[in-house]
TORLUMFI-878538 format. One record per atom (N, C-alpha, C): residue number from 1; residue in one letter; chain; x, y, z; atom name. Coordinates in pm, whole numbers, padded with zeros to 5 digits. Each point is the difference from the previous one (the first is absolute). Layout:
# TORLUMFI-878538
PT	seq	type	mol	xx	yy	zz	atom
PT	NUM	a	A	X	Y	Z	CA
...
This chain:
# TORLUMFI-878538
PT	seq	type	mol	xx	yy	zz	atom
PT	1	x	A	-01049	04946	00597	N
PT	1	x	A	-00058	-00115	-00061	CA
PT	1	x	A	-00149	-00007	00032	C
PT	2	x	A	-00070	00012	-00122	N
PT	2	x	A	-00177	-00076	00018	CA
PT	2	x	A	-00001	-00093	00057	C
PT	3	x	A	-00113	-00034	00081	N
PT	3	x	A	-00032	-00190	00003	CA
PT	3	x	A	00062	-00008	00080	C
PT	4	x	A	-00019	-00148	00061	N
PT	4	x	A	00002	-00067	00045	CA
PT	4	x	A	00140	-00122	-00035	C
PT	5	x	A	00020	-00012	-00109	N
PT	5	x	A	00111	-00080	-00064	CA
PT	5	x	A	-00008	-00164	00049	C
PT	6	x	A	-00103	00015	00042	N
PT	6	x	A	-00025	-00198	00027	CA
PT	6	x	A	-00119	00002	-00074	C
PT	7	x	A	-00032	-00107	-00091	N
PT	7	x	A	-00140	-00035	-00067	CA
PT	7	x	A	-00082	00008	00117	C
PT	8	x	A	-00150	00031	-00071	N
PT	8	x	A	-00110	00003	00053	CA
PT	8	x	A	-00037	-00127	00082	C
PT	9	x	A	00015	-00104	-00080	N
PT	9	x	A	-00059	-00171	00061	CA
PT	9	x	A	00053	-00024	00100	C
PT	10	x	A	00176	00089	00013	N
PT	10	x	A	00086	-00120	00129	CA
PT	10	x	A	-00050	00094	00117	C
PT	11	x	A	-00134	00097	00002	N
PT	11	x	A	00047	00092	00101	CA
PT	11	x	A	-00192	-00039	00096	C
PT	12	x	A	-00027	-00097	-00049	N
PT	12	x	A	-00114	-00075	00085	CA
PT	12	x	A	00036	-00085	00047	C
PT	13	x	A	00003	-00054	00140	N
PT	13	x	A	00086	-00118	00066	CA
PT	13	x	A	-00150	-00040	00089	C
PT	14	x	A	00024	-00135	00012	N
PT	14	x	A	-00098	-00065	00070	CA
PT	14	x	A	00046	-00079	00070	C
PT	15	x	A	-00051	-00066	00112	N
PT	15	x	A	00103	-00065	00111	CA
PT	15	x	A	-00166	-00121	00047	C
PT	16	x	A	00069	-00026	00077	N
PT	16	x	A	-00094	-00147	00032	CA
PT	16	x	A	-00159	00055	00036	C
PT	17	x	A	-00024	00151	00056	N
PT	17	x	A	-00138	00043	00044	CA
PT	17	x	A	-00009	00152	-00072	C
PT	18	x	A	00095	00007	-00048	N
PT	18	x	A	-00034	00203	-00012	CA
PT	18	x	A	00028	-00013	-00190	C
PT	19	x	A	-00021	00115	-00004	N
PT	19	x	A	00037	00067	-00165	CA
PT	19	x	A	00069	00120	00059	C
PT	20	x	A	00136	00056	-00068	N
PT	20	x	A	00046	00127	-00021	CA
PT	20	x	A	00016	00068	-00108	C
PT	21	x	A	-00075	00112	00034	N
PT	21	x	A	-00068	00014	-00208	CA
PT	21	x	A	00019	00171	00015	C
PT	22	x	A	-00005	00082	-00081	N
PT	22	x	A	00000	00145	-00037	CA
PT	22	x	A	-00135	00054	00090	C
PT	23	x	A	00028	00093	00063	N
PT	23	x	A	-00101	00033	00062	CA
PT	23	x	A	-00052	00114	-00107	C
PT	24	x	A	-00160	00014	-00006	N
PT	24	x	A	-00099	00074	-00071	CA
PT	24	x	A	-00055	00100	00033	C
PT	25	x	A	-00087	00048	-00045	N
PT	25	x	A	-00089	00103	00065	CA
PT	25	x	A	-00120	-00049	00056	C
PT	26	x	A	-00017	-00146	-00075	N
PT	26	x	A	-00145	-00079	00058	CA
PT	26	x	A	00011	-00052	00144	C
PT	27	x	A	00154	00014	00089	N
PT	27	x	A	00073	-00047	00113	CA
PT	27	x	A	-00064	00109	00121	C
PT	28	x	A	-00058	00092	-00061	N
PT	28	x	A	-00001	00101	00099	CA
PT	28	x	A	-00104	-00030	00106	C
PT	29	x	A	-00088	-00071	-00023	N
PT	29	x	A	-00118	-00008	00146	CA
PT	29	x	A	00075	-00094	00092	C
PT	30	x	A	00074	-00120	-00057	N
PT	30	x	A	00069	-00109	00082	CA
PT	30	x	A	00097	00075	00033	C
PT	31	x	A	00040	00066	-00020	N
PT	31	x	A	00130	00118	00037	CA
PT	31	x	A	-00058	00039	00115	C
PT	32	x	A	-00078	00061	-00005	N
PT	32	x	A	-00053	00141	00110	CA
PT	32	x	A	-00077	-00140	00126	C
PT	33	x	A	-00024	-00095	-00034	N
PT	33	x	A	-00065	-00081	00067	CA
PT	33	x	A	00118	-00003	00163	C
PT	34	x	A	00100	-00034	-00083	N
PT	34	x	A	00145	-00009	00128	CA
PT	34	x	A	00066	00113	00017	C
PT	35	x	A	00040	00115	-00092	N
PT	35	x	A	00076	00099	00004	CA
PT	35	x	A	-00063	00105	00102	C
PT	36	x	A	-00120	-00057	00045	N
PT	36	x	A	-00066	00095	00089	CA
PT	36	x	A	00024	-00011	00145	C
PT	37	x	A	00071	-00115	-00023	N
PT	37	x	A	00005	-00081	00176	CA
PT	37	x	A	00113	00075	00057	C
PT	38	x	A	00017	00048	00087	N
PT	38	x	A	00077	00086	00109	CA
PT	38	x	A	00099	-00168	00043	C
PT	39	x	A	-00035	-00048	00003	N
PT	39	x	A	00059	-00145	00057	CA
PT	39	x	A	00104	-00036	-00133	C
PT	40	x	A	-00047	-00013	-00091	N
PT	40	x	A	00082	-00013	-00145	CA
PT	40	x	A	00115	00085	-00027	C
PT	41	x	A	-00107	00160	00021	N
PT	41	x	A	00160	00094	-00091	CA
PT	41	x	A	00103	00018	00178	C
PT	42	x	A	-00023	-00027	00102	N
PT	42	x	A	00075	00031	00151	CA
PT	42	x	A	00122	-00006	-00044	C
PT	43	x	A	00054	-00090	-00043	N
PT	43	x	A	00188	-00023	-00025	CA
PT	43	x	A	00043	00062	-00147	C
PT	44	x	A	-00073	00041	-00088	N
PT	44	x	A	00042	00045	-00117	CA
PT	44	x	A	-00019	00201	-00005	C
PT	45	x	A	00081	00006	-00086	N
PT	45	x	A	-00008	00164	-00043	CA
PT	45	x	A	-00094	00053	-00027	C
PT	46	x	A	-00121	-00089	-00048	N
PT	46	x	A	-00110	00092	-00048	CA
PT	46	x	A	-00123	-00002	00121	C
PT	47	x	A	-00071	00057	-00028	N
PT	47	x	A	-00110	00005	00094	CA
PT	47	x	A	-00150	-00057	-00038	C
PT	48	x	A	-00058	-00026	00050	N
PT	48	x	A	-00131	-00054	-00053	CA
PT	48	x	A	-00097	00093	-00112	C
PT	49	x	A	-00036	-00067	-00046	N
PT	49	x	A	-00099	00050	-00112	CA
PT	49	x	A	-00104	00049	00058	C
PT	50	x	A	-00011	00144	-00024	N
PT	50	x	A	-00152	-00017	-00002	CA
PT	50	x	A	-00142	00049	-00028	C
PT	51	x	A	-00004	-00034	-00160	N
PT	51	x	A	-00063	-00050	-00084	CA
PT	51	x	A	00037	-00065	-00129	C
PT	52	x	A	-00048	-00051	-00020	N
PT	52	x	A	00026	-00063	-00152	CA
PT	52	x	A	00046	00052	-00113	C
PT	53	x	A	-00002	00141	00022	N
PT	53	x	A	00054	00086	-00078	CA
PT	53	x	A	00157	-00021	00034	C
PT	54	x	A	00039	00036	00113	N
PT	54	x	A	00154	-00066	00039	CA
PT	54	x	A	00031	-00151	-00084	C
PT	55	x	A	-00066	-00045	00037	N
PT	55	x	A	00049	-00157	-00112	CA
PT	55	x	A	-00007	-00009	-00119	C
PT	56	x	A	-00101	00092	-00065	N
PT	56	x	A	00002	00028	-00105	CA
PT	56	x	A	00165	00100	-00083	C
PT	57	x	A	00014	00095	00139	N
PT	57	x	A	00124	00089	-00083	CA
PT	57	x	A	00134	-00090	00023	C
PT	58	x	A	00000	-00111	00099	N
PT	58	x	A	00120	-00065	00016	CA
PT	58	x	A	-00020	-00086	-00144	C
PT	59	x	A	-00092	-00028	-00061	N
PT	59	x	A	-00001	-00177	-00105	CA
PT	59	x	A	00035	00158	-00087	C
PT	60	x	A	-00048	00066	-00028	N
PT	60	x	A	00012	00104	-00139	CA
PT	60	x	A	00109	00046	00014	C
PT	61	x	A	00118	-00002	00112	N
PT	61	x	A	00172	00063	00049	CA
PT	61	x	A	00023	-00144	-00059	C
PT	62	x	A	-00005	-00078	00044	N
PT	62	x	A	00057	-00160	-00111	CA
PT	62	x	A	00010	00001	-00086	C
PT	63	x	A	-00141	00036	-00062	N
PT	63	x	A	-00016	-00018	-00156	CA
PT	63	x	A	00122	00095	-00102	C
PT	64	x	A	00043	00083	00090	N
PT	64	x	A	00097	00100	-00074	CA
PT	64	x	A	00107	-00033	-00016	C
PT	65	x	A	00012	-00013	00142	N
PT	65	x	A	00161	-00074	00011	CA
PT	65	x	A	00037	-00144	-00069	C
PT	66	x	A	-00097	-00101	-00014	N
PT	66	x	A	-00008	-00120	-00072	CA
PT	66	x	A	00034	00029	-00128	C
PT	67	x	A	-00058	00096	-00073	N
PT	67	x	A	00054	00058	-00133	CA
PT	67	x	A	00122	00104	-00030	C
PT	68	x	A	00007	00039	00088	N
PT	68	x	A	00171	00077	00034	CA
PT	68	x	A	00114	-00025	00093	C
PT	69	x	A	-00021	-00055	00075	N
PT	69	x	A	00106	-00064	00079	CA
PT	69	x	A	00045	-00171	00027	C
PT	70	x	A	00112	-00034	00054	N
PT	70	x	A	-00009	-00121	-00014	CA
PT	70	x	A	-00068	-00060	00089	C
PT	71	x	A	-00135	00028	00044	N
PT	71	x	A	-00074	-00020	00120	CA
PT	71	x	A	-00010	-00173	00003	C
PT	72	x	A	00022	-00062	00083	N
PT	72	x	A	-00081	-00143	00032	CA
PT	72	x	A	-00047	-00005	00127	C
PT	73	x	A	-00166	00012	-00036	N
PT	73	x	A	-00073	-00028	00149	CA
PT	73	x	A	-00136	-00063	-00051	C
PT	74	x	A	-00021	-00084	00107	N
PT	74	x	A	-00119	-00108	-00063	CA
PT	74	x	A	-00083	00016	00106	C
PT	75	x	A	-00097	-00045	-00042	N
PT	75	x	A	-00165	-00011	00065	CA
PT	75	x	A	00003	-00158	00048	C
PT	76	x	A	-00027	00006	00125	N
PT	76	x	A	00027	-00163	00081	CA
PT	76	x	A	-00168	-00045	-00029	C
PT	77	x	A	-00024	-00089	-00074	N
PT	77	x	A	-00131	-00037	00008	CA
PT	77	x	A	00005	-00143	00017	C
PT	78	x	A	-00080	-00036	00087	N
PT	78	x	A	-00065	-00117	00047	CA
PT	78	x	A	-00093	-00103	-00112	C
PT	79	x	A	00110	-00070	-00033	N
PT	79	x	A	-00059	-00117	-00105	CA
PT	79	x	A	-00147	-00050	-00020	C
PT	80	x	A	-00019	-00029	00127	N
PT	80	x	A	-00163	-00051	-00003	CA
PT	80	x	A	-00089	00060	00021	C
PT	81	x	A	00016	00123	00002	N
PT	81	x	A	-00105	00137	00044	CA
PT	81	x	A	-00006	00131	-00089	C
PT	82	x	A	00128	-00038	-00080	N
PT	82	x	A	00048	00135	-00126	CA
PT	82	x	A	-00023	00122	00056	C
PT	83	x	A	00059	-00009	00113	N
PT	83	x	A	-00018	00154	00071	CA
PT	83	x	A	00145	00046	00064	C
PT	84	x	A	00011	00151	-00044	N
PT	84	x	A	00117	00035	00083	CA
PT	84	x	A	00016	00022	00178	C
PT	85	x	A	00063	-00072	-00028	N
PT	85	x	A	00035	00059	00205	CA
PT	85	x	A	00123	00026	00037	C
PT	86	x	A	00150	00050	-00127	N
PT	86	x	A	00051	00097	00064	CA
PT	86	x	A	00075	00017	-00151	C
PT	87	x	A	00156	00026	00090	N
PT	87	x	A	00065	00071	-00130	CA
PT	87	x	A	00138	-00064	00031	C
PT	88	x	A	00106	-00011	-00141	N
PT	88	x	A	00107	-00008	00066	CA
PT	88	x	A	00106	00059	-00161	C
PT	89	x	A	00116	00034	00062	N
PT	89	x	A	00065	00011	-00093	CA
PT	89	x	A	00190	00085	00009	C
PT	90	x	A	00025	00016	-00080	N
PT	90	x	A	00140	00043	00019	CA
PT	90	x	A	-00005	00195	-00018	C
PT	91	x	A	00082	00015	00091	N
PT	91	x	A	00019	00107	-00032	CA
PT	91	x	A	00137	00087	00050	C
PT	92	x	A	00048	00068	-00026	N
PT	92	x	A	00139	00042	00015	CA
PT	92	x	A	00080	-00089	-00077	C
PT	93	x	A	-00046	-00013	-00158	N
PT	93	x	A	00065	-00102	-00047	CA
PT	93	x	A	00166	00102	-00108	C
PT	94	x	A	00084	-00087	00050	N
PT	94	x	A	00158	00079	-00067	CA
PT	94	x	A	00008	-00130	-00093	C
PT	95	x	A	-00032	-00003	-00139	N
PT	95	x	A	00075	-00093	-00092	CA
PT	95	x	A	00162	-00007	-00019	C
PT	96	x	A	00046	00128	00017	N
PT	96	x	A	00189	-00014	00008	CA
PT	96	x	A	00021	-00062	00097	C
PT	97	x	A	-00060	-00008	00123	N
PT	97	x	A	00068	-00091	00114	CA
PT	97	x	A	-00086	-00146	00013	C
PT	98	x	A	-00057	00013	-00057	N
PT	98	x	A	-00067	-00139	-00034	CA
PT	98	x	A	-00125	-00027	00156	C
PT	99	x	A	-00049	00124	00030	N
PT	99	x	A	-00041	-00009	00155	CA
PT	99	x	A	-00189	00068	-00017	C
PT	100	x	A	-00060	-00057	00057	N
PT	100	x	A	-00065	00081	00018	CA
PT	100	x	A	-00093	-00062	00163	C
PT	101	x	A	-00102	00069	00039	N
PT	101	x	A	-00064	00037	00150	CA
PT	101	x	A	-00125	-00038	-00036	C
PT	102	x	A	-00066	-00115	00064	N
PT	102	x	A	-00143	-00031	00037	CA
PT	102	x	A	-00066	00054	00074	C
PT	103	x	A	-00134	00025	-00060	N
PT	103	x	A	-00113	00020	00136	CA
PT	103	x	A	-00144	-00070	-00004	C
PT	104	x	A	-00069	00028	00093	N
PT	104	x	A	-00103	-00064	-00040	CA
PT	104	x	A	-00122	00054	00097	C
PT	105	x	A	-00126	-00049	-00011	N
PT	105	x	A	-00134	00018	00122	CA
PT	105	x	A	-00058	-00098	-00045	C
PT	106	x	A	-00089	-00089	00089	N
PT	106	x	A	-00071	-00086	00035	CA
PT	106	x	A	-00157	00069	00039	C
PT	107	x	A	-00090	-00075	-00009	N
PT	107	x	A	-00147	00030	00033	CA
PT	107	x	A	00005	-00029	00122	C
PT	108	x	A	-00007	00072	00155	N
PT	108	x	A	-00014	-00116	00110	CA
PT	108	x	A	-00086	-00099	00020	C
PT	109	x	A	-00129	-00021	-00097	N
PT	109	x	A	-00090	-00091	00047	CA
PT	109	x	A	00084	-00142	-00073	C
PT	110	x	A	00132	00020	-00078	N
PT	110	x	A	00074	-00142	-00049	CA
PT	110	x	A	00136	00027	00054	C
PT	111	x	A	00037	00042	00101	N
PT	111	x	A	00121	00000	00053	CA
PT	111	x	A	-00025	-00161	00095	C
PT	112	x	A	00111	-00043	00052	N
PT	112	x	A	00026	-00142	00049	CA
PT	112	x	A	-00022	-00084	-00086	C
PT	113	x	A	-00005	-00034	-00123	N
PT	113	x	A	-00055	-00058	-00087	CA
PT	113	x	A	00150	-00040	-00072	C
PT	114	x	A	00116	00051	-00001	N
PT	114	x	A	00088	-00043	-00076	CA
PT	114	x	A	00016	00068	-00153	C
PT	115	x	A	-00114	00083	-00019	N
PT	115	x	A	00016	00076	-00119	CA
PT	115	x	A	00107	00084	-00070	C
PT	116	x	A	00009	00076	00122	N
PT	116	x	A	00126	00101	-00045	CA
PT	116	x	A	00130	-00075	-00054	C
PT	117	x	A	00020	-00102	00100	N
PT	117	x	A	00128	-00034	00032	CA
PT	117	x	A	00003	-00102	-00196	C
PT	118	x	A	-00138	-00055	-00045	N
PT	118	x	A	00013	-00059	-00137	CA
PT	118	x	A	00022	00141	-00085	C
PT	119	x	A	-00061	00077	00018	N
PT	119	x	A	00000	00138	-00082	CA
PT	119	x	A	00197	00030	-00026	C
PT	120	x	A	00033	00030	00102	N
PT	120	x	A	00157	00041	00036	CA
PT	120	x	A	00100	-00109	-00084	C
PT	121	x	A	-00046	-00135	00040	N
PT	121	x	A	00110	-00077	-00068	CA
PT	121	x	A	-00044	-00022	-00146	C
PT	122	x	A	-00066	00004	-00029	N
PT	122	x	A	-00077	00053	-00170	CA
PT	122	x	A	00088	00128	-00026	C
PT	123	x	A	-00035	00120	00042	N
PT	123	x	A	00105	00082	-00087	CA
PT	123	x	A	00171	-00025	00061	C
PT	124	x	A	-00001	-00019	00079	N
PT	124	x	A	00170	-00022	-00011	CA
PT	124	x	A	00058	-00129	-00046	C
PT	125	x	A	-00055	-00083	-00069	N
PT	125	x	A	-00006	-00101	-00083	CA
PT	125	x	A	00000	00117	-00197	C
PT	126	x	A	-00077	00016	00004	N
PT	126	x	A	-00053	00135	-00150	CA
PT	126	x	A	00133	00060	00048	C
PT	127	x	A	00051	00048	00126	N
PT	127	x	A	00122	00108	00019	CA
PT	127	x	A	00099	-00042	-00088	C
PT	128	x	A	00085	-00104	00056	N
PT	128	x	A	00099	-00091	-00034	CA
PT	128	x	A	00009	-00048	-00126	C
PT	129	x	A	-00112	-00030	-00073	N
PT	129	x	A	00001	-00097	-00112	CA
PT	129	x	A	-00029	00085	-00111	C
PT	130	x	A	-00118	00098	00044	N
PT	130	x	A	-00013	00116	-00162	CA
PT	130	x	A	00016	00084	00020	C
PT	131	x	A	00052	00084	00107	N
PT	131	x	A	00089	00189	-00001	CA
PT	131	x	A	00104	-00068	00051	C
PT	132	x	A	00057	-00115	-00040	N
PT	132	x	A	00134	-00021	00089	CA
PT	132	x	A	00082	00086	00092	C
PT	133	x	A	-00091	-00002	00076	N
PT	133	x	A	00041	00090	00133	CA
PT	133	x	A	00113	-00133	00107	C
PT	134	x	A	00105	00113	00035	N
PT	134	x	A	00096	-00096	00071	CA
PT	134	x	A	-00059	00017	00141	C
PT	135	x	A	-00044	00083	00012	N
PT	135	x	A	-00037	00009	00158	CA
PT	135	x	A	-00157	00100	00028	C
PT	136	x	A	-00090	-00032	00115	N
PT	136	x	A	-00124	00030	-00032	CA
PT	136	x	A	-00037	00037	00160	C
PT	137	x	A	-00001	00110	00029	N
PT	137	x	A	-00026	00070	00178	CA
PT	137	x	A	-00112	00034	-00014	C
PT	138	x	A	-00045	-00022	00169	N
PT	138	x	A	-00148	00004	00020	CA
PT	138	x	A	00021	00116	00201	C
PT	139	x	A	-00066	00080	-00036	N
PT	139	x	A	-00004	00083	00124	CA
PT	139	x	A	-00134	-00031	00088	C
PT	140	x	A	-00024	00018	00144	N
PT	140	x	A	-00067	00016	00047	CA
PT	140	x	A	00001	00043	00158	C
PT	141	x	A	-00079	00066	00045	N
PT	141	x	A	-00043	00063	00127	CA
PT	141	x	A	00058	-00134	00096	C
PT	142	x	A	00096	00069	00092	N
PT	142	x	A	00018	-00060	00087	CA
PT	142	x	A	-00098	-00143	00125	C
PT	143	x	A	-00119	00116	-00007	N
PT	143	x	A	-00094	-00067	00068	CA
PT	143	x	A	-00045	-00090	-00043	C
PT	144	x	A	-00061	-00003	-00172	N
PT	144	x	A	-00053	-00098	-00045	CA
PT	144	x	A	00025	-00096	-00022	C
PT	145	x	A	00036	-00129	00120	N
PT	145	x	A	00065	-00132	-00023	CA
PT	145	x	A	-00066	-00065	-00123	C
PT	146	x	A	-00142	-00005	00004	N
PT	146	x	A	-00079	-00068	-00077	CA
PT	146	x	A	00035	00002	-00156	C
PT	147	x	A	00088	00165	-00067	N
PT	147	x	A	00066	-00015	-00102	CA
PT	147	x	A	00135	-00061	-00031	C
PT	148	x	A	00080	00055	00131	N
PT	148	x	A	00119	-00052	-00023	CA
PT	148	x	A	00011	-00181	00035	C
PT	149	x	A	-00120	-00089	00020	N
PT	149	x	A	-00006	-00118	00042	CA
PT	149	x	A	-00025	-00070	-00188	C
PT	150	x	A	-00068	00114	-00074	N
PT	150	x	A	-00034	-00050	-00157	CA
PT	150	x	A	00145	-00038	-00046	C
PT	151	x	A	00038	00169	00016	N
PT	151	x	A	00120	-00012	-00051	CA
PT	151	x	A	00127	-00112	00005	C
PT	152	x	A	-00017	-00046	00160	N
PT	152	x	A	00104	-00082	00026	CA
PT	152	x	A	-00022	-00165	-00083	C
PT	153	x	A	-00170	-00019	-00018	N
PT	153	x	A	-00031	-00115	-00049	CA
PT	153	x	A	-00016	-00002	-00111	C
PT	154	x	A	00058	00071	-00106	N
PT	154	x	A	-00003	00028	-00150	CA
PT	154	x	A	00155	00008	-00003	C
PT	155	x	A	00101	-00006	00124	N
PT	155	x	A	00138	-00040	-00043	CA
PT	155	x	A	00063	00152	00039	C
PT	156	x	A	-00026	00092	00053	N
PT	156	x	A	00048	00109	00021	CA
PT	156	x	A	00048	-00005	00095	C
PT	157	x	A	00152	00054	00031	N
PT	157	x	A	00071	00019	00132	CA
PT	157	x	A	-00006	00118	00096	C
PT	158	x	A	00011	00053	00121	N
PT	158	x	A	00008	00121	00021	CA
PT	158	x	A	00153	00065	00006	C
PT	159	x	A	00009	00133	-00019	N
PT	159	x	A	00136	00037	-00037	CA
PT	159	x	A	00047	00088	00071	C
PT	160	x	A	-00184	00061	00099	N
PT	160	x	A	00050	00093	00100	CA
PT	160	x	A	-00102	00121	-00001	C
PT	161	x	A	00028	00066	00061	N
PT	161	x	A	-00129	00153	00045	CA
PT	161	x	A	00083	00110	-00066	C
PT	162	x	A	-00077	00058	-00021	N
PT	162	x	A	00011	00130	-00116	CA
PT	162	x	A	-00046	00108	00088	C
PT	163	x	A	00062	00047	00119	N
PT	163	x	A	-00021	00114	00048	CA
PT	163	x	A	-00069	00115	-00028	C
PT	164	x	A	-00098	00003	00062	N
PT	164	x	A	-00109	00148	-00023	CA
PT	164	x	A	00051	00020	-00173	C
PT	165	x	A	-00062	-00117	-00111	N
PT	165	x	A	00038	00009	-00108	CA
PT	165	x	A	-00167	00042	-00087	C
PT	166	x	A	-00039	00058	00046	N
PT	166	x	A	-00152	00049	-00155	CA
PT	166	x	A	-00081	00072	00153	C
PT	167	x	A	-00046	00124	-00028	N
PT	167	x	A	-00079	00082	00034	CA
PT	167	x	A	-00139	-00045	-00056	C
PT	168	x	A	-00087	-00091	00073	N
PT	168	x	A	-00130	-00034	-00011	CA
PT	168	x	A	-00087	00057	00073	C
PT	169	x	A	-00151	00040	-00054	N
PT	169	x	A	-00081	00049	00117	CA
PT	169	x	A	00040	00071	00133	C
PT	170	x	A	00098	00115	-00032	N
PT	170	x	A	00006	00077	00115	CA
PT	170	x	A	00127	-00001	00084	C
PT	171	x	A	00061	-00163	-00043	N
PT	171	x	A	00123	-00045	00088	CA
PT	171	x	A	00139	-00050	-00070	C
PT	172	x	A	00062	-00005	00040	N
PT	172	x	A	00156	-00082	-00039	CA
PT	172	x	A	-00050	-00130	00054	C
PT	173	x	A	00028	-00055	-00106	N
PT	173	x	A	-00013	-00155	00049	CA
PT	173	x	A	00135	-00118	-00072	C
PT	174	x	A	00021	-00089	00151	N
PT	174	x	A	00087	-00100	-00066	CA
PT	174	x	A	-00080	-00100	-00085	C
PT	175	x	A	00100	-00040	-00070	N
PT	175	x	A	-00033	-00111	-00142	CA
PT	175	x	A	00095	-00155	00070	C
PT	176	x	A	-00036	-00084	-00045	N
PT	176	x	A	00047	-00145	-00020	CA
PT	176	x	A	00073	-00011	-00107	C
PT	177	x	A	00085	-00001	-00065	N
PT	177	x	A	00051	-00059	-00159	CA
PT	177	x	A	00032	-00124	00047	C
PT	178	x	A	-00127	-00061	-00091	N
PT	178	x	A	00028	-00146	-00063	CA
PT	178	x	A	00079	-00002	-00176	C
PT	179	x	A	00050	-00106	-00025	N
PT	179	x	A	00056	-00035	-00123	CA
PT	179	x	A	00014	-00170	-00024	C
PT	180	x	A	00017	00002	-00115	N
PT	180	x	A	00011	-00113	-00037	CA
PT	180	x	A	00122	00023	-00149	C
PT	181	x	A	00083	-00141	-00020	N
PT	181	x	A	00116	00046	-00117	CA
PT	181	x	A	-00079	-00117	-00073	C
PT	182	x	A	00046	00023	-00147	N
PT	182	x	A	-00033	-00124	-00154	CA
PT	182	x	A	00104	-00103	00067	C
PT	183	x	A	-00080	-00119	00004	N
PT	183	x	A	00098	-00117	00014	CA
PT	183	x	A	00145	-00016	-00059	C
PT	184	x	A	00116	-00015	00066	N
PT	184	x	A	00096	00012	-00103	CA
PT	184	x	A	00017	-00127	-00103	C
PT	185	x	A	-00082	-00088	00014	N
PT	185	x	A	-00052	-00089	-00129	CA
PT	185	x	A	-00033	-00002	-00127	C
PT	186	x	A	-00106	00125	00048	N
PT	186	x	A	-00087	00084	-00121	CA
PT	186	x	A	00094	00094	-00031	C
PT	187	x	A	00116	00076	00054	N
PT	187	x	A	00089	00088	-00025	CA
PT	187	x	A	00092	-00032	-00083	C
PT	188	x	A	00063	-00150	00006	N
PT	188	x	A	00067	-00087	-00116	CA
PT	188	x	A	-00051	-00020	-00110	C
PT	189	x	A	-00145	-00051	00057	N
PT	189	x	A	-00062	-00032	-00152	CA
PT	189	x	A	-00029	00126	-00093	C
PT	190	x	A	00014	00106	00036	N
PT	190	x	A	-00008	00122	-00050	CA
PT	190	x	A	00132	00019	-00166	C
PT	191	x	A	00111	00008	00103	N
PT	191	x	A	00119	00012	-00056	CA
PT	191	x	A	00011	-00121	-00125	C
């Protein structure tokens, strides 16, 4: 399947301070601004950028997949400043099981700020209601309380450690699986 299969309009979400919008190629200096921080990429798979050319080939790997896969990942931008300072979006998404896997990065100069945690319940809100996803997992590095603390305040439970589960930077590393299920409210009103 082409596309995306959700209209274009429902796939910009805005929340009380941020916009979550299609990330561009014009994203790339505010990209490289944070993707460079050793402090930023520490708990995630990728490694820091570094140059702009890296941010440049990650927004132009989007742009492909946005038009060939069922990609949903948004550009976290800051309402009153129209600037990006991170990313968030689904990925490992299974439409037969109705499931798919969040991730995300933050700018550290707006971490403590409560951002992420509006970012997160924005798409798993979009999860539930327009990919009617029944259930929506979020992984992270053991160490990094500071993610798994988003997670827990966007409604995510923990379910347990994932044993030396993803070969990152050199090592086996344990994971956190968080999850969250569709209200069985919204599961009636379905039927």
């Amino acid at each position: 399947m082409k596309g995306w299969q959700i209209p274009e309009p429902l796939l910009t979400l805005q929340t009380k301070r941020l916009v979550l919008r299609r990330l561009v190629l014009d994203d790339a200096a505010d990209l490289f601004e944070y993707a460079q921080d050793p402090l930023v990429s520490k708990y995630t798979y990728w490694t820091p950028h570094r140059s702009i050319a890296d941010s440049q080939e990650f927004l132009t790997g989007l742009a492909e997949q946005y038009e060939r896969d069922r990609l949903i990942h948004w550009g976290i931008v800051l309402a009153s400043e129209a600037k990006l300072i991170g990313t968030c979006g689904f990925v490992n998404w299974h439409p037969a099981h109705a499931r798919a896997e969040i991730g995300y990065a933050l700018a550290r100069s707006h971490w403590h700020n409560g951002y992420m945690t509006e970012a997160v319940s924005a798409a798993i809100a979009f999860g539930f209601h327009v990919m009617m996803l029944n259930r929506i997992e979020a992984m992270c590095m053991k160490e990094n309380v500071a993610s798994a603390r988003v997670l827990e305040k966007a409604g995510m439970q923990f379910e347990g450690v994932l044993r030396e589960y993803a070969f990152v930077k050199g090592a086996y590393l344990d994971l956190s699986l968080y999850a969250i299920l569709k209200p069985k409210a919204a599961n009636r009103a379905v039927l």
